[in-house]
C-alpha positions as CSV (number, residue, x, y, z in Angstrom):
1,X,-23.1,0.0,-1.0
2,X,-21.2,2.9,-0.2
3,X,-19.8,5.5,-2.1
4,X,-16.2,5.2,-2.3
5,X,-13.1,5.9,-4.8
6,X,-9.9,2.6,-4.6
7,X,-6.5,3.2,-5.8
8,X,-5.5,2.1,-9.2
9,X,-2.1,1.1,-8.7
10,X,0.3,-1.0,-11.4
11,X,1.8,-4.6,-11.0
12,X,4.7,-6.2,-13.3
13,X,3.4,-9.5,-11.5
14,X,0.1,-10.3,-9.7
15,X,1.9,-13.6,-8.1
16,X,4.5,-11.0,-7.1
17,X,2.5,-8.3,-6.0
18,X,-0.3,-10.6,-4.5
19,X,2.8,-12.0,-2.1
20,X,3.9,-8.8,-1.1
21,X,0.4,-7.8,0.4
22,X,-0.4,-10.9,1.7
23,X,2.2,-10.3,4.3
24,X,0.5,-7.1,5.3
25,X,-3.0,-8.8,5.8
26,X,-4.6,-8.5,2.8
27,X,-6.0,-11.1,0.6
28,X,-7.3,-11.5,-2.8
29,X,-10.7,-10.6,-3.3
30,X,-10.6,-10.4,-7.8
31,X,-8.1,-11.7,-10.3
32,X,-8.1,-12.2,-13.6
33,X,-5.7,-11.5,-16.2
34,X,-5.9,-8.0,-16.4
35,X,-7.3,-6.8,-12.9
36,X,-6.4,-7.9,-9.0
37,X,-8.3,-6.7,-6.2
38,X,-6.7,-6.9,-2.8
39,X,-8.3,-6.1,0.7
40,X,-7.4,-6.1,4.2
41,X,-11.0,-4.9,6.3
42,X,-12.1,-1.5,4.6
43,X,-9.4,-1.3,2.5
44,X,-8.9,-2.1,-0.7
45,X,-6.4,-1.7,-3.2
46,X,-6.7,-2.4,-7.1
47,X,-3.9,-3.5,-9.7
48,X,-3.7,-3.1,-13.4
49,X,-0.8,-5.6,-15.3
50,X,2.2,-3.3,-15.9
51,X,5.3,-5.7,-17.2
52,X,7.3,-3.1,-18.4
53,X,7.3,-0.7,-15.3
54,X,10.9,0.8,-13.9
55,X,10.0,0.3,-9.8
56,X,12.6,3.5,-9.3
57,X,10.7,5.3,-11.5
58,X,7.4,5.3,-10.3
59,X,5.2,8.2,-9.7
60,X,2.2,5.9,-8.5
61,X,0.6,6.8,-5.3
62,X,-2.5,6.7,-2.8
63,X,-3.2,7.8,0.5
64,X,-4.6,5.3,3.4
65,X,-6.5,7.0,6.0
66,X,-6.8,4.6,8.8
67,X,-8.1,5.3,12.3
68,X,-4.9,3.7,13.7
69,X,-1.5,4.3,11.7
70,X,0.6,3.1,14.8
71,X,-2.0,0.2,14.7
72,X,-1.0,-0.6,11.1
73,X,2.6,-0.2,11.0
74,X,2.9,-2.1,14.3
75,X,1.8,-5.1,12.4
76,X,3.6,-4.7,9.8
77,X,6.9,-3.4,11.5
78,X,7.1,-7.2,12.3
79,X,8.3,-7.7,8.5
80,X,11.1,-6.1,9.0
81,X,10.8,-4.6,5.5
82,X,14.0,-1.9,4.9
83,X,13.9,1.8,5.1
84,X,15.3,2.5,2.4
85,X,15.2,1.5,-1.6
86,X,12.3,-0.1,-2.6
87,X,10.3,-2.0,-1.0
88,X,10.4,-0.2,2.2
89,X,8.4,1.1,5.0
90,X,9.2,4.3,6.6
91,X,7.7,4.5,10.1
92,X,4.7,7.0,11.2
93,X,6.0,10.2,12.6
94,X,3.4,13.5,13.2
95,X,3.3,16.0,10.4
96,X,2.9,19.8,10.2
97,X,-0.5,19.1,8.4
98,X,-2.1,17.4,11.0
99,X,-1.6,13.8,10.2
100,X,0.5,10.9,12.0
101,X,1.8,9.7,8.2
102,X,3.6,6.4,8.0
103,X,5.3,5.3,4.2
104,X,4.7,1.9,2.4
105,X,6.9,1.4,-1.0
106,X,5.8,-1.5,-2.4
107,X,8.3,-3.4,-4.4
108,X,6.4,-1.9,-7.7
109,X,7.5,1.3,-6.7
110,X,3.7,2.8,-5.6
111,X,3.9,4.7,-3.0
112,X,1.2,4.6,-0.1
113,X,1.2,7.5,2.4
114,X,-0.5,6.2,5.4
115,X,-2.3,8.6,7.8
116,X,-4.3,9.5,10.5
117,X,-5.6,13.0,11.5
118,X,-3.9,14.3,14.9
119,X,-6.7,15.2,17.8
C-alpha cells in the first residue's frame, strides 16, 4: 500500500454528512459509530462524530490536489450548491501561488481547498 496521510474532518451526523458527499461521487467505504470513511477514486476523506459542532465556527480544513480541478467542479457545479454561507462551493479560479484552487464548504463547516498546480 502506499504511503499516504487522509483528512480527519468532523461530522454532527454521518447520515447527514454521508448524503452530502454522496452527491459529489463518493461512497462509503467504513462506518461505524464512531468513524466514516468516504471515497470517490484516490480520494478519501475521514469523519470523526462531532454533535455539538457550530458549522460557522469551524476551523476544519484539507487540501485536495487533483490533476483536474475544472474536472471536479464541473461535476459538481451541476448541484447547484450556493456561493455563499455554508454549504457552498466557490468556483476554481488561478492563484498567485501557482494553483487553479476551487472551495468546497461542506455543510459541517470543513473547508476543502481544492487544487491543481498551474503548468
Amino acid at each position: 500500500m502506499p504511503e499516504r496521510i487522509t483528512a480527519n474532518l468532523p461530522a454532527r451526523s454521518f447520515d447527514l454528512t454521508g448524503r452530502f458527499y454522496r452527491a459529489l461521487g463518493f461512497r462509503v467505504a467504513f462506518r461505524d459509530r464512531g468513524w466514516m470513511i468516504l471515497t470517490r477514486g484516490s480520494l478519501e476523506l475521514e469523519f470523526f462524530p462531532h454533535p455539538t459542532l457550530e458549522p460557522a465556527d469551524s476551523w476544519f480544513s484539507a487540501c485536495v490536489r487533483v490533476d483536474d480541478v475544472d474536472a471536479l467542479f464541473g461535476s459538481w457545479g451541476a448541484l447547484a450548491l450556493p456561493t455563499e454561507g455554508i454549504p457552498r462551493l466557490v468556483m476554481p479560479t488561478d492563484d498567485a501561488s501557482g494553483f487553479r484552487i476551487g472551495v468546497l464548504v461542506d455543510p459541517d463547516g470543513s473547508l476543502l481547498r481544492c487544487l491543481t498546480e498551474l503548468p
